[in-house]
Structures are given as C-alpha cells and as structure tokens.
C-alpha positions in Angstrom: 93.0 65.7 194.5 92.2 64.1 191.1 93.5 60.5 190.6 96.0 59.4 187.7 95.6 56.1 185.5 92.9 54.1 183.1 90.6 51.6 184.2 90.1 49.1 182.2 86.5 47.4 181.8 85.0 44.1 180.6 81.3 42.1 181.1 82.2 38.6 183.1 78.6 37.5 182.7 76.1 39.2 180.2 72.8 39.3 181.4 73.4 37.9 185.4 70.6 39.2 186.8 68.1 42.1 187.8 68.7 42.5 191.0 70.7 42.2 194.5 74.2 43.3 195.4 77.3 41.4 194.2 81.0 41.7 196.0 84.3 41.0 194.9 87.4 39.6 196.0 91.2 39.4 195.4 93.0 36.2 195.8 96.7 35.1 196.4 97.2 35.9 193.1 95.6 38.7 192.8 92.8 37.0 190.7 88.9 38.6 191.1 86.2 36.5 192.7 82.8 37.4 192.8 79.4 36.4 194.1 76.5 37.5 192.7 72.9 37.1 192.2 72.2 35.4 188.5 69.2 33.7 186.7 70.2 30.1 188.7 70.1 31.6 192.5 73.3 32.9 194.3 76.7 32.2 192.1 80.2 32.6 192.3 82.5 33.7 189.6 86.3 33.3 189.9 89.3 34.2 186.8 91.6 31.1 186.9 94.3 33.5 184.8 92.9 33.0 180.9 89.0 32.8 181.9 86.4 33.1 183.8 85.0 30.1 185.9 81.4 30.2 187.0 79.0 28.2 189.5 75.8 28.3 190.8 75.8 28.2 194.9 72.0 28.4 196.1 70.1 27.3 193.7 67.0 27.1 196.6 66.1 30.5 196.6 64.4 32.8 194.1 66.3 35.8 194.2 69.5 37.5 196.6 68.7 40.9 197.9 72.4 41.0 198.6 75.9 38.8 199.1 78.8 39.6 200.5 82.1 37.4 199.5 85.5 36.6 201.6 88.0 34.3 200.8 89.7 32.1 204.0 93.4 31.5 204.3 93.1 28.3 202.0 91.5 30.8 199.4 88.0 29.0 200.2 84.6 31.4 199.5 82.6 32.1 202.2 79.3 34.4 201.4 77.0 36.0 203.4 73.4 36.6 202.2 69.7 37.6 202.4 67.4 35.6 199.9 63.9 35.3 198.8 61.7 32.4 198.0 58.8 32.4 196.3 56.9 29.6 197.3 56.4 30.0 200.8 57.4 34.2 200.7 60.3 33.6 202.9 63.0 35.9 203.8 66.0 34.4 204.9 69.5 35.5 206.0 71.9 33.0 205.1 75.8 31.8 205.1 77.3 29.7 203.0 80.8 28.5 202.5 83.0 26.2 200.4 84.8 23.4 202.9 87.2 22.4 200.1 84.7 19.9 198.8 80.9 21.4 198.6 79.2 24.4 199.6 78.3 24.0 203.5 75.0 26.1 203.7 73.4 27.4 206.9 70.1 29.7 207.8 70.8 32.6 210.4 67.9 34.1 210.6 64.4 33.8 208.9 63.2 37.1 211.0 62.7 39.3 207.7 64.4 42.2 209.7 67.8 42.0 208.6 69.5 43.6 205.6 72.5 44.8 203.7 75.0 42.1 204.7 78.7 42.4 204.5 81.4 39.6 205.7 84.7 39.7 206.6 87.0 37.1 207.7 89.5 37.5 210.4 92.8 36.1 211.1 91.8 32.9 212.6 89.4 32.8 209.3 86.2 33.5 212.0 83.3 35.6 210.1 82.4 38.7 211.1 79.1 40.3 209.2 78.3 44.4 209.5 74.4 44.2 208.5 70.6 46.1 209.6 68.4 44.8 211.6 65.0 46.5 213.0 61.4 47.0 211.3 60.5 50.6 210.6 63.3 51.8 212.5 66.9 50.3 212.0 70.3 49.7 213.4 73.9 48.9 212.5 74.5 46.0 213.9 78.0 43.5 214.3 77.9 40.3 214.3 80.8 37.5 215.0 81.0 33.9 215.7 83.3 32.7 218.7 83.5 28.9 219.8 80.3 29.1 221.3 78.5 30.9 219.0 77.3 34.1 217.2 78.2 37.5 219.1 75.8 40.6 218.0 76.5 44.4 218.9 74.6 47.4 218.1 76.6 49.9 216.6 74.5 52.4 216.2 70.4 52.7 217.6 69.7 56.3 216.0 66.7 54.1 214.4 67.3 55.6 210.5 65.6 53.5 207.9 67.1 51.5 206.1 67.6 54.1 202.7 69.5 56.1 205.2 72.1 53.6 205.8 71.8 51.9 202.5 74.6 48.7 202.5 77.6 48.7 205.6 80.3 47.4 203.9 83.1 45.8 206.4 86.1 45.5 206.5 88.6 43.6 209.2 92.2 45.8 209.8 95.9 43.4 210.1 95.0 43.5 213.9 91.5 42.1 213.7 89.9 45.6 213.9 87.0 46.7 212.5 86.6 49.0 209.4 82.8 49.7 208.2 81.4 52.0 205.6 77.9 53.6 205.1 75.7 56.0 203.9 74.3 58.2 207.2 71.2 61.0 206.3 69.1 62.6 209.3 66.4 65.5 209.2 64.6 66.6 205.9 65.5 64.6 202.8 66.2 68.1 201.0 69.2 68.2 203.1 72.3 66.2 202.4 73.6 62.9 203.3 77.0 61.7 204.7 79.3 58.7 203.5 80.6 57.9 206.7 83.6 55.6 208.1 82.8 53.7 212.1 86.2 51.8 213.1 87.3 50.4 216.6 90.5 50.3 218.1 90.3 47.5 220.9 87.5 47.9 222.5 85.9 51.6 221.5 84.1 52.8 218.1 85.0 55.8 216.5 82.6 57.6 213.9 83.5 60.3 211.0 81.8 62.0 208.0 84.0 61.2 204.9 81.6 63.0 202.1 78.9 64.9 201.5 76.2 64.6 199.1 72.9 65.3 198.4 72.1 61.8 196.9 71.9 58.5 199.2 74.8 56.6 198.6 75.9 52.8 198.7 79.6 52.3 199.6 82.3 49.7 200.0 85.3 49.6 202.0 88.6 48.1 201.6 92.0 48.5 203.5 95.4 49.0 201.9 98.8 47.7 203.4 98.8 50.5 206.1 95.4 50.4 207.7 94.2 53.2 205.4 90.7 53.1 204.3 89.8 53.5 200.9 85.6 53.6 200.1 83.4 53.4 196.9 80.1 54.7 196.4 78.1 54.7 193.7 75.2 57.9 194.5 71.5 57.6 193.6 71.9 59.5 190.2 74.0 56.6 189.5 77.3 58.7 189.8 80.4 57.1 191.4 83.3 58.6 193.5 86.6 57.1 195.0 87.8 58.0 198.5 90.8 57.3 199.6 92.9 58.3 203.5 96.5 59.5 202.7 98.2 60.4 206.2 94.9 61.0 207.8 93.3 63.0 205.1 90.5 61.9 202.7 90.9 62.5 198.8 88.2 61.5 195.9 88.0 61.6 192.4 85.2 60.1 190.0 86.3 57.0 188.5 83.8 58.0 185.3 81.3 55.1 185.5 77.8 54.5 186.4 76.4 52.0 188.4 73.8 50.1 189.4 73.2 48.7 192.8 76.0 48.5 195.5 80.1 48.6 193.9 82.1 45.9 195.3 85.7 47.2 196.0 89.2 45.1 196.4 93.0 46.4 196.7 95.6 44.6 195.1 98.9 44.5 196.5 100.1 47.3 194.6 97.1 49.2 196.8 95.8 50.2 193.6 91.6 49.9 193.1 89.5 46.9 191.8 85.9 47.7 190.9 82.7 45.2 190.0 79.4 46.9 189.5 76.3 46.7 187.1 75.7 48.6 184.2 72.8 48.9 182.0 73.0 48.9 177.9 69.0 47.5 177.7 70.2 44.8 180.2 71.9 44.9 183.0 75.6 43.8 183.2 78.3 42.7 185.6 81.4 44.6 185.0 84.6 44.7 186.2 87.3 47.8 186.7 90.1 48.4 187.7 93.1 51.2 188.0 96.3 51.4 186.5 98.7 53.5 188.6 97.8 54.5 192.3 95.8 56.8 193.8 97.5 60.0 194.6 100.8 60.1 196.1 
C-alpha cells in the first residue's frame, strides 16, 4: 500500500554534528523536541511555536554515540545516553533529566559494553531503557527503575553483534506495555536481514518479522491512539521506509529521503508521522519531516 501526503522538510541546526543518534519528541502541543549530539556535547532542541530554542546538556563529554529523548507528564526532558571522553578514554552510559530547574545528571554504567539506548517513560513517569549489552557477543536487554532500584531483563541471548541488532527503539503502550523495534540478521551476511517488532502483554514477549531486506537497518518505533505500531528505518544504502499495523497487518511505503544514522519517529495526535534524521549536502544536517494526511486508511 503506498501512502498519500507531502512532507515537509527544514534544517533546525546546520552543521550539529558528525556523529551519534538523535530522537525526537512531541509535546502537549504537538511541538518537536529533540536531543542530539552537537559541537558543545549532548543538546536539546525544542520549537516554542515561531522558533527553535536550543541548549547544550552535557557539555563533559567529547562526543554521544547515541540519545534517546522522553518527555514526563510535566513535559520535562529526560535523555538516555552513551558518551565518550577523551581524556581519560571513557565510555559511559548515562541519564540525564530536567527537574524543572537544571539538568539532574547520573552515570549508569562505565562498563563499555552497552549500546544503542532507547527511553521511554511510563505512566507513573518511571524510565524504562531497551539497549545492548555484551562484548563480542550481544543481547537485548530491558531495563526499568522501581523504588528500589534499576530492574534488567534479557530479551533476547541469541549473542548477534551488535550491526545485527543495530539501535532497539522502545516504546511504552497506554497500559504500560512494552513495544521495541530492531534490526534482526543471522547466518551469511549475503542473506537478508529482518526489521523486527518484540512486545509483551503482561508478563510474556512476543517476537515477529515486519520486513525484509538485504541491507542492516536502524529503526524507530512509535505507537498511535490504538496500540498500533508504526516503525522507521532508514537501510544501509541510506534508503528509508515507513511501516505502519492497520488491523493487524503491516503496510510501508518510502517516505523519499535519505538518511544518516538512526531516524527518530513521533505521532501526533492526528497519528500522522514526524520524522528527524541527518542528511548530508558537504555537511551533515539535522532535519526534520513530517506527513500531511495519514497513512493509509
């Protein structure tokens, strides 16, 4: 099924950065937020209605390998991370989030094994991250934070490396389900790939193969009014395609863009799609699309 509508694209901030994954956000208003990795450290970008606002979060660290963004019931930014310094070659995996007043920073992990982070925020505004974790061999891990502390599972232990997987992107269903995304490719690399979709209804996880391709794959995940997933994934040639659950069925179309690095995806409350990624016209560029009309039926 081929998708109906323009998208509309613009640069928020020329010349951001070189590297690392950015994610994007809808507020109240439906307004776009967006972390990012930029020339000052992490940074957060949000359109107050005429402009864009931008500040500098984590100005400690070198370079982001990757953010993840979610807004809290006040419409505060929370941001899960993996950085890099370059003074004492430290990996870190870190959280950071706005308490209404400053950032509140804190280190999870300095291990150098985990990767690919993406946060969610629940109804009770508790994080949940969907990450990797291993060295050599990897697995899909879940993390969450009760009273006492951080919760991990193991999603999957099949032990693919981490190009296999490329980013989980995670997203948290009306009844505090979970909904992750990723890119799954076993035997020989001449064979394809699959963009897959893991949820879990109460207490069991439940696996399917969305899209085939011969290219690895980088997705995002998102979750309209009903529960129904909608995934973008930007393929290794650079190549993006839209997928989108009507009635239990999966649709796609390409959206007509390249990209660079991991998409960040956000539905409005129209369902309709919001798009960042990075471009490249002799420097590379954070853009930002989005659809006019709706996706199929």
């Amino acid at each position: 099924m081929v998708g109906a509508g323009a998208w509309v694209i613009e640069t928020v901030d020329s010349g951001s950065g070189y590297r690392g994954c950015h994610s994007l956000v809808l507020d109240s208003l439906d307004h776009p937020n967006i972390s990012y990795f930029g020339v000052t450290g992490l940074k957060f970008a949000r359109w107050d209605g005429s402009d864009w606002q931008i500040e500098t979060v984590d100005s400690s660290i070198d370079s982001v390998l990757d953010t993840s963004l979610a807004l809290d019931s006040l419409g505060n930014p929370h941001i899960a991370y993996r950085a890099f310094t370059t003074s004492d070659d430290t990996h870190s995996f870190k959280y950071a989030r706005w308490d209404g007043t400053t950032w509140q920073i804190e280190t999870l992990s300095t291990a150098d094994h985990e990767y690919f982070t993406s946060l969610t925020l629940d109804s009770t505004d508790r994080p949940h991250i969907a990450y990797l974790a291993g060295s050599g061999s990897y697995q899909l891990m879940y993390a969450t934070r009760n009273d006492t502390g951080w919760i991990f599972e193991a999603i999957d232990s099949a032990g693919h490396p981490a190009d296999s997987y490329s980013k989980p992107s995670l997203a948290i269903d009306s009844i505090d389900n979970p909904h992750i995304s990723y890119f799954d490719h076993v035997g020989d690399p001449q064979d394809p790939g699959y963009i897959k979709y893991a949820y879990r209804d109460g207490s069991t996880w439940h696996t399917e193969a969305v899209f085939d391709t011969i290219y690895s794959a980088k997705t995002c995940i998102a979750l309209n009014t009903s529960n129904n997933p909608s995934i973008i994934a930007t393929h290794f040639a650079g190549e993006s395609t839209y997928h989108h659950m009507i009635e239990g069925h999966w649709y796609y179309e390409y959206p007509g863009f390249s990209t660079f690095h991991s998409p960040s995806l956000a539905l409005d409350s129209l369902n309709s799609p919001h798009v960042t990624y990075k471009d490249y016209d002799g420097e590379y560029n954070l853009s930002y699309a989005h659809k006019i009309g709706s996706f199929g039926k």
